[in-house]
MARGUPA-56881 format. One line per field, with one value per atom (N, C-alpha, C): atom name; x, y, z. Coordinates in steps of 0.1 Angstrom, whole numbers, m for minus. Layout:
! residues N
at = (CA/...)
X = (X/...)
Y = (Y/...)
Z = (Z/...)
This chain:
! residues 215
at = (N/CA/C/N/CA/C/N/CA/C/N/CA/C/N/CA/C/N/CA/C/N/CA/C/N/CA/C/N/CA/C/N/CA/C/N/CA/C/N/CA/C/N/CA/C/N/CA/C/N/CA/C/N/CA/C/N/CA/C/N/CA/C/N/CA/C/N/CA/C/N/CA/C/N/CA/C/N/CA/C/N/CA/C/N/CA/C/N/CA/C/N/CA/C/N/CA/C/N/CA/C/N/CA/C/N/CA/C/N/CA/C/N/CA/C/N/CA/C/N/CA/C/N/CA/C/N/CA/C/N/CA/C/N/CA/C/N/CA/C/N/CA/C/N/CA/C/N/CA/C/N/CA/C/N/CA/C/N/CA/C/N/CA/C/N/CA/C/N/CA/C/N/CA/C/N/CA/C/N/CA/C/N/CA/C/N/CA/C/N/CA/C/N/CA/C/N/CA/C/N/CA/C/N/CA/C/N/CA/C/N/CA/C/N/CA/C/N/CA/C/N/CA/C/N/CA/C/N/CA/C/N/CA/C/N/CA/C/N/CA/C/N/CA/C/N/CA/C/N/CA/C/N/CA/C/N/CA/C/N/CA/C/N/CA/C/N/CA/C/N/CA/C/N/CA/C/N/CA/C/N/CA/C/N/CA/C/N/CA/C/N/CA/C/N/CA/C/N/CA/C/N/CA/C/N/CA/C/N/CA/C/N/CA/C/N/CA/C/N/CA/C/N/CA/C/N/CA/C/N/CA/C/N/CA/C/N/CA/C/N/CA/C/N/CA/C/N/CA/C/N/CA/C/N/CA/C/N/CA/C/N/CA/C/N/CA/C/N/CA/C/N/CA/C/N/CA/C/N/CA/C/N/CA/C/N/CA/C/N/CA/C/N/CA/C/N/CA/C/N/CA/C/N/CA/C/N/CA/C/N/CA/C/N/CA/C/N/CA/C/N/CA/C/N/CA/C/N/CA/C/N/CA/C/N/CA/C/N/CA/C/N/CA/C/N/CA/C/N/CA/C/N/CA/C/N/CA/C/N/CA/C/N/CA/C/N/CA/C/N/CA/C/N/CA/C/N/CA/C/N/CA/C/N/CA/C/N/CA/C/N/CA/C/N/CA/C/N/CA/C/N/CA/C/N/CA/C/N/CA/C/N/CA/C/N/CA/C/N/CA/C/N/CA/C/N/CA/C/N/CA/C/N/CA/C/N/CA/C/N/CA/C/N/CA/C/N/CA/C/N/CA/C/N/CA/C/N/CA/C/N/CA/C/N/CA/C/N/CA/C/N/CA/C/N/CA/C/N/CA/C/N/CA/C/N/CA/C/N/CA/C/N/CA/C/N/CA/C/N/CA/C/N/CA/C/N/CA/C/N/CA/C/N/CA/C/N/CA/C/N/CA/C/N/CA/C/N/CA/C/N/CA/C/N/CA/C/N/CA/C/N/CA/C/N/CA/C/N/CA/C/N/CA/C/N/CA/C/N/CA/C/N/CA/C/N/CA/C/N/CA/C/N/CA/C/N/CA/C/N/CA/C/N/CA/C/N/CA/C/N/CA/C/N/CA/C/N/CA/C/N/CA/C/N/CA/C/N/CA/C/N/CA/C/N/CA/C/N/CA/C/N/CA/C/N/CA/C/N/CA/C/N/CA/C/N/CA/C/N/CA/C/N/CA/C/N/CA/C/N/CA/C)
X = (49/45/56/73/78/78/81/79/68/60/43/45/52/56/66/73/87/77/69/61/49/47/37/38/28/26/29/33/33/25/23/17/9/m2/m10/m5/8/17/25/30/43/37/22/20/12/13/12/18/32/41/50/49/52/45/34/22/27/30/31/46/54/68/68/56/56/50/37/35/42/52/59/70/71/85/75/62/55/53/51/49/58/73/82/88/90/86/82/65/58/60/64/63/83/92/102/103/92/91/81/71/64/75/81/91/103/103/115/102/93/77/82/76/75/90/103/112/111/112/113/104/93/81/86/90/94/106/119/130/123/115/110/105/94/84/96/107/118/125/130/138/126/116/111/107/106/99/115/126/138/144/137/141/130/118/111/113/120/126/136/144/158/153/141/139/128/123/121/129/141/152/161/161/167/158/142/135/137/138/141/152/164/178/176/167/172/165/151/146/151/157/162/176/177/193/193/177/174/172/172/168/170/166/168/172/187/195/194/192/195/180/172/158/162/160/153/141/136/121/120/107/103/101/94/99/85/84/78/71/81/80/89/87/99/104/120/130/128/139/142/136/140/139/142/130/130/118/123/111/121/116/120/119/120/118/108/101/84/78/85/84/95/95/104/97/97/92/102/106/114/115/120/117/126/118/134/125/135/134/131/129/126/114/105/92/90/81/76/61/56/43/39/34/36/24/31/22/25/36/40/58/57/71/70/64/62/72/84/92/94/97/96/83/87/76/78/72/67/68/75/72/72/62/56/63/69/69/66/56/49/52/56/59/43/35/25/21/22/22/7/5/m8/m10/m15/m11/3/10/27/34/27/35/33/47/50/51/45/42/50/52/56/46/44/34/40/38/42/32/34/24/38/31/36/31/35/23/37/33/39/40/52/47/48/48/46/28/22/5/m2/7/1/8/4/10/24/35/44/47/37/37/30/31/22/10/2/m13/m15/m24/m19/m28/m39/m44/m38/m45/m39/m42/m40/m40/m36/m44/m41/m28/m20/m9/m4/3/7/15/8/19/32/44/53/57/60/60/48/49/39/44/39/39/54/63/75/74/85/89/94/97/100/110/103/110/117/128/129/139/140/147/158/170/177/189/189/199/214/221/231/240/240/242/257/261/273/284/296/305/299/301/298/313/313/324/334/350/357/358/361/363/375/377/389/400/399/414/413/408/410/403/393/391/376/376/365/354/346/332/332/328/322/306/308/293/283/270/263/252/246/235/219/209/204/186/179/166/158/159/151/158/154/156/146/148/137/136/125/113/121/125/134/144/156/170/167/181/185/194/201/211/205/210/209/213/208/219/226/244/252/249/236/230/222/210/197/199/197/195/182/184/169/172/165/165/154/153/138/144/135/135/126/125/118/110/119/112/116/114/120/128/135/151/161/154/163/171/185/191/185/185/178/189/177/184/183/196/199/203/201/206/213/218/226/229/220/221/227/236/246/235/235/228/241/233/246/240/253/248/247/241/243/241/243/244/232/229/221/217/200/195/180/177/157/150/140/132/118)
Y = (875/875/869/873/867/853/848/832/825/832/825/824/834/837/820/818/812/794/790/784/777/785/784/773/764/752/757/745/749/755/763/768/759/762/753/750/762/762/750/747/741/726/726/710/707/714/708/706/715/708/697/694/679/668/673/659/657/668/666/655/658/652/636/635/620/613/620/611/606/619/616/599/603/591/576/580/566/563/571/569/564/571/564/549/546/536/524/528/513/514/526/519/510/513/508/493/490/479/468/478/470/467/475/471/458/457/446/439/438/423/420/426/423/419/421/412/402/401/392/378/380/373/368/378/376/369/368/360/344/344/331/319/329/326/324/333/327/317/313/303/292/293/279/276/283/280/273/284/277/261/257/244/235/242/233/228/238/236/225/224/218/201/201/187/181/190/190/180/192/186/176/171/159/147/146/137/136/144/144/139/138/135/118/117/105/96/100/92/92/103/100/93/93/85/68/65/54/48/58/49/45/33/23/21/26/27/15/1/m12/m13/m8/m11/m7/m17/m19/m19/m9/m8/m13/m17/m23/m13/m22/m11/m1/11/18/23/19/22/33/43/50/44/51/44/47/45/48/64/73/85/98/106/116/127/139/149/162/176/188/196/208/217/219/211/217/202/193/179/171/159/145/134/127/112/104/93/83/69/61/46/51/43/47/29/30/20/24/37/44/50/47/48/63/69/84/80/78/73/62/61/53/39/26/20/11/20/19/11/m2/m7/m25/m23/m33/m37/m24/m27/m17/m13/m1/2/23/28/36/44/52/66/79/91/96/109/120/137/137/153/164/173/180/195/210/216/226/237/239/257/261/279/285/290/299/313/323/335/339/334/341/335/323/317/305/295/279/272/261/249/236/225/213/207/194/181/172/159/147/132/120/112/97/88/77/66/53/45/31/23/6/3/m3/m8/m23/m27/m44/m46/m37/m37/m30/m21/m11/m14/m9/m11/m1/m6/1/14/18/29/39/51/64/67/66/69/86/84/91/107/103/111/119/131/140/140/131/124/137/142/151/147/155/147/151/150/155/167/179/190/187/192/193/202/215/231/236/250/257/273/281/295/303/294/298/310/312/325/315/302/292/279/267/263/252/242/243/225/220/207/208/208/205/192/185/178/178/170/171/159/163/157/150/140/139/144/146/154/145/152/148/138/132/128/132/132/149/144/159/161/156/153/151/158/173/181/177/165/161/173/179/190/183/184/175/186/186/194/192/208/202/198/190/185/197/198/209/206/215/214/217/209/210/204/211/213/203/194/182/169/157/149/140/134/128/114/109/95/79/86/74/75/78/81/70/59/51/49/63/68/77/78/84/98/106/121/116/122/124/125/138/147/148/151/159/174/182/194/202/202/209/227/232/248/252/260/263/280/288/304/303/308/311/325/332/347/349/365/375/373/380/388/379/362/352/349/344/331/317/310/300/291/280/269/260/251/238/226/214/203/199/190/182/170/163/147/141/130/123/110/105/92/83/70/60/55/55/44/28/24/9/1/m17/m25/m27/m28/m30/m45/m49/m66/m61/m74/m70/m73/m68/m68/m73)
Z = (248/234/225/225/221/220/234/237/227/226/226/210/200/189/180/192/189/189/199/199/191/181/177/166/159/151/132/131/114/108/98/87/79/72/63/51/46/38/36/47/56/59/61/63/45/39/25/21/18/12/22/34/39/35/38/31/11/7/m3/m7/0/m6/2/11/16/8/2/m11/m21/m23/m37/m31/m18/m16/m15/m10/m11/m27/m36/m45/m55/m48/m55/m50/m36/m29/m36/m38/m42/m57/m67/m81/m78/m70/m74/m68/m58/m54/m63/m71/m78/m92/m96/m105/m105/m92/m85/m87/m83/m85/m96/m107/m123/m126/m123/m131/m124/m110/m105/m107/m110/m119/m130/m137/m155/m156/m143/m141/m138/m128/m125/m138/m148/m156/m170/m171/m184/m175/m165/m160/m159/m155/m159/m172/m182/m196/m198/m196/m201/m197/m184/m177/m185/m189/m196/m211/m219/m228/m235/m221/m220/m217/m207/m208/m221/m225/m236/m249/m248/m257/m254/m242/m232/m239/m239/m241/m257/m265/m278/m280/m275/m275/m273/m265/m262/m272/m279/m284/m297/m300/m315/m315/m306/m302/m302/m300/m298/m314/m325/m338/m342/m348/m357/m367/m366/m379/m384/m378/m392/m394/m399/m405/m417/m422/m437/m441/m448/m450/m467/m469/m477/m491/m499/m513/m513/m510/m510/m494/m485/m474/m467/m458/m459/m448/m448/m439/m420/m414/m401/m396/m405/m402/m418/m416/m428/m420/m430/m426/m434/m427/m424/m417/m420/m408/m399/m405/m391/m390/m396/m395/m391/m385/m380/m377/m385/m381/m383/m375/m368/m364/m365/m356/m349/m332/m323/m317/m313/m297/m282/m280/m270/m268/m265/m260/m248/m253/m243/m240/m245/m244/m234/m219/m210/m215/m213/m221/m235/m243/m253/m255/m241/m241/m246/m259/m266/m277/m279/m291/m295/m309/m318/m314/m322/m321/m333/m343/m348/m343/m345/m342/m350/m347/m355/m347/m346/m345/m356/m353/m358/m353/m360/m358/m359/m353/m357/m348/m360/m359/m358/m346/m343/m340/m342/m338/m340/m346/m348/m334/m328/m321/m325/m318/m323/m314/m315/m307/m313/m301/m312/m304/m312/m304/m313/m311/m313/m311/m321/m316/m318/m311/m313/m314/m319/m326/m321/m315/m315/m328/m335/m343/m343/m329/m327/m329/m323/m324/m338/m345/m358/m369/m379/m391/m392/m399/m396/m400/m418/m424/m413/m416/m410/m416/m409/m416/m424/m431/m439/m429/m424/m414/m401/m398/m391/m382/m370/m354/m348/m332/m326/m315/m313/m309/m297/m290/m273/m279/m268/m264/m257/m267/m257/m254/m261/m264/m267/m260/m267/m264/m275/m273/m274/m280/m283/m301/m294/m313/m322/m320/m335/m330/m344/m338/m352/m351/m366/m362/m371/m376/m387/m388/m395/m395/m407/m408/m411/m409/m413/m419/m431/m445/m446/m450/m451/m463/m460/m475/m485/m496/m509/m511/m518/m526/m533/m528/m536/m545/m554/m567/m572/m586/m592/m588/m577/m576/m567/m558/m543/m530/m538/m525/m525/m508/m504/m500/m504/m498/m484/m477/m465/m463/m448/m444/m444/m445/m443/m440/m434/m431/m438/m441/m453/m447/m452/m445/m443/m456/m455/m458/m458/m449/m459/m473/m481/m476/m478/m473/m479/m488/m496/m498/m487/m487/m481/m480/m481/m468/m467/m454/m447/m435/m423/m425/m419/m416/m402/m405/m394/m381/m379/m367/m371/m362/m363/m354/m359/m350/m343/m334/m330/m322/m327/m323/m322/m310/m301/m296/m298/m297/m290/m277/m269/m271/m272/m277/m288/m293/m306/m303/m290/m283/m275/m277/m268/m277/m278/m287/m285/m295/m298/m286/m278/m277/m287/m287/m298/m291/m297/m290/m307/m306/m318/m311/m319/m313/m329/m326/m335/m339/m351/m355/m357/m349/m349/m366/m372/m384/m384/m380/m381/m390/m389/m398/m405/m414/m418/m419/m416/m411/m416/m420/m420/m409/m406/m393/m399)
């Protein structure tokens, strides 16, 4: 009887609380593995939005790098380049539009807020084949962003002219960018917020000033 005593199988006590604490470790288990899923997802899905961004701002860089500082526009035509913050239109020499390697082109960048989120699109126009002004109509235009927290244009103005005590203003940066300026801004700035909680990426691309010639 002893023997038979010392022998005997677990308790129904004893195999519940086992069954019970294997659950709890599967249960802890799969939520800590499904948690490693979800960043790991959310790392993939911000590193590509952010790689998409950046060439984004590469294709922007280049085309405004391309513009046509010696255009001379006509008397009631606007110049090489003006806008603001949720607008930029431009002459460049650099064509994005496949198709469009006929000469100058015309850009429209368009900033455009939906649901509390921001998009940019863009259109481009030859202006070896079009008329060189911008129509005054609202053309649907290529996605290049979409579903960002904001996104914005700023120029950059040259110093004012110093004052009679020789103190020279600095350059600054200033939102808009009027149709019948005459001059260039220094830089264009572009800033894109991916989220609320990201810092903005920026590019700053330099405008060459050039000679001025009629076309």
């Amino acid at each position: 009887m002893p023997r038979l005593k010392r022998n005997r199988g677990f308790t129904l006590l004893e195999l519940l609380l086992a069954m019970t604490l294997v659950a709890l470790i599967v249960v802890l288990v799969y939520g800590s593995l499904r948690l490693g899923i979800r960043a790991w997802e959310k790392g993939e899905q911000s590193a590509e939005r952010s790689q998409t961004t950046r060439i984004v701002l590469d294709l922007l860089r280049r085309q405004i790098v391309g513009i046509c500082a010696d255009l001379v526009p006509k008397a009631g035509e606007p110049g090489p380049l003006f806008g603001d913050r949720a607008n930029l239109s431009l002459v460049s020499s650099v064509a994005l539009v496949p198709g469009n390697d006929a000469g100058r082109v015309r850009v429209e960048y368009r900033i455009e807020t939906a649901d509390q989120l921001t998009g940019l699109t863009f259109t481009e126009k030859s202006l070896t084949l079009l008329p060189r002004e911008p129509t005054t109509e609202t053309e649907p235009g290529y996605p290049l962003l979409a579903a960002t927290a904001g996104i914005d244009f700023t120029y950059l103005a040259p110093a004012p002219a110093a004052t009679p005590d020789d103190s020279a203003p600095d350059r600054a940066w200033v939102d808009e960018w009027p149709a019948e300026s005459t001059d260039l801004p220094l830089a264009v700035r572009i800033r894109v917020r991916e989220t609320a909680t990201d810092p903005p990426l920026a590019v700053i691309v330099p405008i060459r000033q050039g000679e001025e010639v009629s076309w």
